[in-house]
C-alpha positions in Angstrom: 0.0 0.0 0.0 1.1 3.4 -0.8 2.6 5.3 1.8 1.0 8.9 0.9 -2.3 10.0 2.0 -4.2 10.3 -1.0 -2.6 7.2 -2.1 -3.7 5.4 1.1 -7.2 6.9 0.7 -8.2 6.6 -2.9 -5.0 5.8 -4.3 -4.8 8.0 -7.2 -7.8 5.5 -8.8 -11.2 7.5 -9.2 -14.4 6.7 -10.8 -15.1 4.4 -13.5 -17.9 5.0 -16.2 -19.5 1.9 -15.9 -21.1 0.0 -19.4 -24.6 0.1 -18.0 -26.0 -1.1 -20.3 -24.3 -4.5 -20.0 -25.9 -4.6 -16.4 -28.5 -2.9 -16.2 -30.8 0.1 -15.3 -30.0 2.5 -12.2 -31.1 0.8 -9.0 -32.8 -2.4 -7.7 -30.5 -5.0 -10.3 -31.0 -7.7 -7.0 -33.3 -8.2 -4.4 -32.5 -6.2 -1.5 -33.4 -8.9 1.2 -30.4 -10.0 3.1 -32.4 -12.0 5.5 -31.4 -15.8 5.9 -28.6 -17.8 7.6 -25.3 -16.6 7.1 -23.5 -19.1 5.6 -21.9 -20.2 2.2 -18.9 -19.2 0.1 -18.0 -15.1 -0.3 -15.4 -13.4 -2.3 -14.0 -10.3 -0.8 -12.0 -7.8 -3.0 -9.5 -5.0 -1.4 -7.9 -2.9 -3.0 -3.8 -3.0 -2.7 -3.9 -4.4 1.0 -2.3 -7.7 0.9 1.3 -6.7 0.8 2.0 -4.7 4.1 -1.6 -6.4 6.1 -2.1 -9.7 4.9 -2.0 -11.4 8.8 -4.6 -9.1 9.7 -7.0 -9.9 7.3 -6.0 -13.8 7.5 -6.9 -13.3 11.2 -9.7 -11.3 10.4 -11.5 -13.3 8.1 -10.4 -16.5 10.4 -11.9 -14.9 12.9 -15.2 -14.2 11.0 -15.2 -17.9 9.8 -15.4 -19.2 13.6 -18.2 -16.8 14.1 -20.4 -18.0 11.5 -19.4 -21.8 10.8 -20.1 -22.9 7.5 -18.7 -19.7 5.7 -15.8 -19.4 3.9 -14.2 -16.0 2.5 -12.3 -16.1 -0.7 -9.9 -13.1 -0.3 -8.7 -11.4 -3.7 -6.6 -8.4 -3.5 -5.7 -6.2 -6.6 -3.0 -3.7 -7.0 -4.3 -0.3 -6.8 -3.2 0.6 -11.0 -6.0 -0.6 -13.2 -8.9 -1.1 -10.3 -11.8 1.0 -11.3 -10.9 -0.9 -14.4 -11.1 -4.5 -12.8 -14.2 -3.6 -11.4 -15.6 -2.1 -14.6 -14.6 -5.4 -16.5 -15.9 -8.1 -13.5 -19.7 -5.8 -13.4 -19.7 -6.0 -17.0 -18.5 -9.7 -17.1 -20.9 -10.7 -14.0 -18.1 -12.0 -11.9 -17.9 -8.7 -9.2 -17.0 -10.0 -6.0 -19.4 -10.4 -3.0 -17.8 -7.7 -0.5 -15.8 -5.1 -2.6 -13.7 -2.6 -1.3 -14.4 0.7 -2.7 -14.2 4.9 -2.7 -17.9 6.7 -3.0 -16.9 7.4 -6.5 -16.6 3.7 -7.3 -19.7 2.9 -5.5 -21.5 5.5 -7.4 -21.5 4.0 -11.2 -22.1 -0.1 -9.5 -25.0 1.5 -7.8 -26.4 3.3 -10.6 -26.2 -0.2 -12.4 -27.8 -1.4 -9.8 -24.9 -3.8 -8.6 -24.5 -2.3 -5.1 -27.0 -3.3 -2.6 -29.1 -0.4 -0.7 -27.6 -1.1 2.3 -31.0 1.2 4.0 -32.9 -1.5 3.0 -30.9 -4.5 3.6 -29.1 -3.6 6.9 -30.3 -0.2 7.7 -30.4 -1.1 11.5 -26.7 -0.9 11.7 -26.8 2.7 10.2 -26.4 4.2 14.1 -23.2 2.4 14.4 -21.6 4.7 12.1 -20.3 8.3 11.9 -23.8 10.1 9.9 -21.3 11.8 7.7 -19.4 8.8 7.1 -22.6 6.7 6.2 -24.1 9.5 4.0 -20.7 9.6 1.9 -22.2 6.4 0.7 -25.5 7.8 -0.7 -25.5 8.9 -4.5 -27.1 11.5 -6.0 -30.3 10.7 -7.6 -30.9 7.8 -5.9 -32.6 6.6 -3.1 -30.2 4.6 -0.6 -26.9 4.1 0.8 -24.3 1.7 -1.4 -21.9 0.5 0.9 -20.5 0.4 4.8 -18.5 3.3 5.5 -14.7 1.8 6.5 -12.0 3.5 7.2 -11.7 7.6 7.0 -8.4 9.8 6.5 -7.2 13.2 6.3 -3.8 14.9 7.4 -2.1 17.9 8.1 0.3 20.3 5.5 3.7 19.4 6.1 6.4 21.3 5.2 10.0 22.2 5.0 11.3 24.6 7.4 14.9 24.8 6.3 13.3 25.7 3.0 11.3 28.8 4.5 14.5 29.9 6.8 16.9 29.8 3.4 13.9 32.3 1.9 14.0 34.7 5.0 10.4 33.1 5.8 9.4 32.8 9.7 9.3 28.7 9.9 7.4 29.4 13.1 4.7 30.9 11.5 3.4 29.0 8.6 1.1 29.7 6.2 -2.6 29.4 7.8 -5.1 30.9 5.0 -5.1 31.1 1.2 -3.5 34.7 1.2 -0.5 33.5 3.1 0.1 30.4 1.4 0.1 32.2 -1.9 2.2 34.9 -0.6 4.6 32.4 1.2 5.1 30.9 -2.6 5.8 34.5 -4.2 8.4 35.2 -1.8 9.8 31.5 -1.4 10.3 31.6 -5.3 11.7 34.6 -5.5 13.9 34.3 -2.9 15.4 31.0 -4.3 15.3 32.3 -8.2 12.8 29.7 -8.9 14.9 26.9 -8.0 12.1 25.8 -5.2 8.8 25.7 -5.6 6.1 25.8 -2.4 3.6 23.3 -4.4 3.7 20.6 -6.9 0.4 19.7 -7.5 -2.1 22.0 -9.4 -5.4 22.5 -8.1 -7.9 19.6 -8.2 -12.0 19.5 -7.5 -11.0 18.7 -3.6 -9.3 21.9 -3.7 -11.7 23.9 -5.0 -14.3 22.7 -2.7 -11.6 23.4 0.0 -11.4 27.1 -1.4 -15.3 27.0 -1.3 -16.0 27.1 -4.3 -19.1 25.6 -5.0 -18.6 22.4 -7.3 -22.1 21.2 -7.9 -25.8 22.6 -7.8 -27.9 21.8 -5.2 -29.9 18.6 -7.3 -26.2 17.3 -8.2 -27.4 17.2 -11.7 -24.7 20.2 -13.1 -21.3 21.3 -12.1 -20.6 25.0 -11.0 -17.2 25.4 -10.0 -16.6 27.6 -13.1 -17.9 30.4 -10.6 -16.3 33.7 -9.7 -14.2 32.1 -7.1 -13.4 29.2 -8.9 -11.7 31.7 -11.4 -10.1 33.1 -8.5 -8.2 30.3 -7.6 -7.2 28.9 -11.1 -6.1 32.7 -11.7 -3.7 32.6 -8.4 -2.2 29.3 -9.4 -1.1 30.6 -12.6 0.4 33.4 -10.9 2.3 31.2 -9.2 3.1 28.9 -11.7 4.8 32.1 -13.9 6.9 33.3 -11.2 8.2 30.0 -10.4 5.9 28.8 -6.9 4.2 25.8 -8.7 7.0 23.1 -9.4 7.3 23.3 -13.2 6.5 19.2 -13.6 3.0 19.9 -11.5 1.0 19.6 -14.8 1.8 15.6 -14.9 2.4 15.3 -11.1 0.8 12.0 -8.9 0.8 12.0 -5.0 3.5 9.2 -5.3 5.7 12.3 -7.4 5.1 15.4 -5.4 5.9 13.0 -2.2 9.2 12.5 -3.6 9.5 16.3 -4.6 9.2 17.0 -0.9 11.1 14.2 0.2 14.7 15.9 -2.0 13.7 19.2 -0.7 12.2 20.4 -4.3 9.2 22.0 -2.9 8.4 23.2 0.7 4.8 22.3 1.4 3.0 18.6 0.2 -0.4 17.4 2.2 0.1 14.0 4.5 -0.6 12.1 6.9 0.8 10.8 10.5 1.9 7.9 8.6 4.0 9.9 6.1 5.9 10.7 9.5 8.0 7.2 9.8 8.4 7.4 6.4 10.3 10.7 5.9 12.6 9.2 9.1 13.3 6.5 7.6 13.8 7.9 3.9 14.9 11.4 4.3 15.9 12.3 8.1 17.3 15.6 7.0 13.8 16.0 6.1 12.5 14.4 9.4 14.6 16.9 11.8 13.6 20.0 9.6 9.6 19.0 9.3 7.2 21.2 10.3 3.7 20.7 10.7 0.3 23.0 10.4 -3.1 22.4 9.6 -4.8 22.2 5.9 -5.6 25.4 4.2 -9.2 26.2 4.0 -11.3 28.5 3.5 -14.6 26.9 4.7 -13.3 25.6 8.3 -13.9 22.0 6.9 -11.3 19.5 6.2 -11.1 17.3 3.1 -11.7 13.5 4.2 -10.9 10.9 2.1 -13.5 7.6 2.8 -13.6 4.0 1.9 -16.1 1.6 1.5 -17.0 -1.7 1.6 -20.1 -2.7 -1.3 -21.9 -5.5 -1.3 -22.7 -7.0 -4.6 -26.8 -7.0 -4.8 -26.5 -9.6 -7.0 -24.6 -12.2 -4.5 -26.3 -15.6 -4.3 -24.9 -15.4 -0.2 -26.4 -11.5 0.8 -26.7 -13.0 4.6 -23.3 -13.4 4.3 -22.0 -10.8 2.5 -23.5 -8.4 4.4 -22.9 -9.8 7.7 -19.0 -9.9 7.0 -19.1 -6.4 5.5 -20.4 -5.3 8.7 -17.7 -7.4 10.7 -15.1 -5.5 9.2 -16.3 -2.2 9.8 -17.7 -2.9 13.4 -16.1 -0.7 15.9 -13.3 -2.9 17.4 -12.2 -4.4 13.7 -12.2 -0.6 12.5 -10.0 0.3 15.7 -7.6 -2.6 15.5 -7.2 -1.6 12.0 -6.5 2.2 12.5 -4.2 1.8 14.9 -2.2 -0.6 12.2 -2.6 1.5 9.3 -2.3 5.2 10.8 -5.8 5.8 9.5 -9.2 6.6 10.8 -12.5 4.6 11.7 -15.7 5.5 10.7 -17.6 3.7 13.4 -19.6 6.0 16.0 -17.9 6.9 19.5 -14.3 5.4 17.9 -12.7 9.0 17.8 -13.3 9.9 21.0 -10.6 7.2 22.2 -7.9 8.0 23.9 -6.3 6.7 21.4 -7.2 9.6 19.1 -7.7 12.7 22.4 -4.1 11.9 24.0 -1.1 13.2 23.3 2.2 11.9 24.1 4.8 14.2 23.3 5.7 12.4 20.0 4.4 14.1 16.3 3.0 11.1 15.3 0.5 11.4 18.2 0.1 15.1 17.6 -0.6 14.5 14.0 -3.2 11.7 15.0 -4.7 13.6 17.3 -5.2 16.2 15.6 -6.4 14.5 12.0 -9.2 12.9 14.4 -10.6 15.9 15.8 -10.7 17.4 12.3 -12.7 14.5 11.3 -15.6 14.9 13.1 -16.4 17.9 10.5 -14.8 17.0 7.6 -16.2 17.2 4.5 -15.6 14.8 1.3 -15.1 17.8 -1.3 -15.0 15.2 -4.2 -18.5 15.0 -5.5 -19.5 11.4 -5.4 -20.4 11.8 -9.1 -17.1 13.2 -10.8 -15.8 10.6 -12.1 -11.8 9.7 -13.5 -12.8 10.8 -16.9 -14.2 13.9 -15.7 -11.0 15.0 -13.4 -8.9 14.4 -16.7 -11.1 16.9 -18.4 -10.3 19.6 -15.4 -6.5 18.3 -15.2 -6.4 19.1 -19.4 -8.6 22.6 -18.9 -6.4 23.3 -15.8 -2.9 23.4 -17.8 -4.1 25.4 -20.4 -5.0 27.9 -18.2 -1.4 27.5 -16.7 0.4 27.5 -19.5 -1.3 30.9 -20.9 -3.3 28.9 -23.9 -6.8 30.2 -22.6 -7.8 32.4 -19.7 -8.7 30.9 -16.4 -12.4 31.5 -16.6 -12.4 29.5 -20.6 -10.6 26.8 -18.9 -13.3 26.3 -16.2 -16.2 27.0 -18.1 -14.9 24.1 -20.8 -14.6 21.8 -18.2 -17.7 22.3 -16.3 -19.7 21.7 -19.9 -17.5 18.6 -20.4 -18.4 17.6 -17.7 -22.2 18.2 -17.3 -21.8 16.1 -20.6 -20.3 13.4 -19.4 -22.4 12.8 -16.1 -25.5 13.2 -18.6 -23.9 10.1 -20.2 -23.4 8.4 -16.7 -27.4 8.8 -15.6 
């Protein structure tokens, strides 16, 4: 599993358009009756997990088969390049798993095929077990019904380089802390160092335009609308600092996995992370490690982005009792602990933030980071519409660089991707 946040959360992978017409029309595709005995075969499908947890889940799913005798989980893990596409081709092909690990955005095209079972039908008494933002992330615009168990939740801090900011003259004590600052800190950091290091390497994406508060969809979630005055705004400031040098020069083609390894060598000063990215820059870059600073994410709405997971079950499983009964034993509240406190993420169960685990601090930044991540997550917000899907971020992604590279003005570049998008989710409903 990737080590970065985003990676860790939605790694890189977004939405899928899904054939629907190879499997059907939005909604019902299955009964929605989970009643019975639990028992029977299941296949459950995560998504790049094996390598650094395969004990736990062998324990896990040993655990659950001791529970319920007669069951038996197939575990199949895939690497996280080419999912949505492995899930497109096994709805399509009629072989999705039973329990499949998924982001909102992944649930959203299976449910509209009616491949994910409407979990406040089938299970709907467990919905009090759950964070209510965390089980509404799983609802989908348009339709009636929640699509999968929330899992596991993540967010993080802005790290960033303090021997960086002392080189440029810039207070390392007193980071950036709104949108002004940050894009003033990058002015000065870039002109300070002739160019040579840049505060940011990614350029902007829909989460950070809802983080600026710009408002990405109408309220029906039938149209896009961050082609709005303040959507401008920020594409227009990114340029700005893309000309004089404050946006690394390879952002336009940038991952997480590369603008991690820009920080890592000291390229640019500031990247988003998590308290798991902590061990790594130790162990990778300790220059780094003894120069990091810390501060909160920028925002201009006093929300936080959180990234969610999900687990779906297929509505088309000939073993529902089952399915659903060990997609709720993995998100119950002590699997979704034990599992935190492996991974450096967060559970979306009810109550489970308010662990000491996640309210005591110890000194250390990893606790400091946790702690902090967890009290941010009781109002954070998932600023990536549930509907915008991989083809529709390459669309912003294109529009975005021409903007930056001075082939169309800030407001043509958001006003073409807003109507290619609004054409392509006509095309999804």
């Amino acid at each position: 599993m990737p080590t970065s946040r985003r990676s860790l959360a939605v790694a890189a992978v977004a939405a899928l358009v899904l054939p629907l017409s190879a499997c059907g029309s939005g909604g019902g595709g299955g009964s929605s009756d989970a009643s019975g005995k639990v028992e029977g075969d299941i296949t459950f499908q995560t998504w790049n997990l094996r390598a650094n947890f395969k004990p736990y889940f062998e324990d896990l799913i040993a655990d659950f088969e001791e529970k319920y005798p007669g069951t038996h989980v197939k575990w199949i893990d895939q690497p996280a390049e080419g999912y949505a596409d492995k899930i497109s081709a096994d709805a399509a092909g009629g072989t999705l798993a039973d329990v499949v690990n998924v982001s909102p955005d992944l649930a959203a095209p299976l449910a509209q095929a009616g491949l994910a079972l409407d979990l406040d039908k089938a299970a709907g008494q467990y919905k009090k077990e759950y964070l209510e933002a965390a089980w509404a992330s799983q609802q989908v615009p348009g339709l009636d019904g929640t699509y999968a168990f929330p899992w596991y939740l993540n967010t993080g801090p802005l790290f960033y380089n303090k021997s960086l900011f002392e080189k440029a003259g810039l207070d390392a004590g007193e980071p950036p802390a709104t949108y002004d600052e940050l894009f003033d800190t990058a002015l000065q950091l870039a002109r300070k160092t002739d160019g040579e290091v840049a505060t940011l390497a990614n350029v902007p994406t829909i989460e950070d335009f809802g983080r600026y508060g710009v408002p990405l969809m109408n309220d029906e979630g039938t149209a896009f609308a961050f082609d709005d005055a303040k959507g401008v705004e920020l594409l227009t400031r990114y340029k700005e600092l893309y000309d004089a040098g404050g946006l690394d020069s390879q952002a336009l083609t940038a991952t997480p996995e590369s603008s991690g390894k820009k920080f890592l060598t000291g390229a640019v000063a500031m990247n988003p992370g998590s308290a798991l990215d902590l061990a790594n820059f130790k162990k990778q870059a300790p220059g780094l490690y003894e120069n990091i600073g810390i501060t909160d994410q920028i925002t201009s709405t006093g929300h936080v982005n959180m990234y969610v997971m999900g687990l779906l079950v297929n509505s088309r499983s000939e073993r529902k009792p089952a399915a659903v009964a060990f997609a709720r034993f993995v998100t119950d509240a002590a699997h979704q602990m034990s599992f935190a406190k492996q991974v450096a993420v967060f559970p979306s169960s009810a109550g489970s933030l308010d662990d000491a685990y996640f309210t005591e601090e110890d000194g250390t930044d990893e606790t400091r980071v946790r702690v902090a991540a967890a009290k941010s997550l009781k109002t954070a917000v998932n600023y990536t519409p549930v509907l915008f899907s991989e083809q529709m971020k390459t669309e912003l992604r294109n529009e975005v660089a021409k903007a930056l590279q001075g082939k169309q003005s800030p407001e043509e570049a958001l006003d073409n991707a807003v109507k290619a998008c609004d054409r392509l989710l006509k095309q999804q409903g």
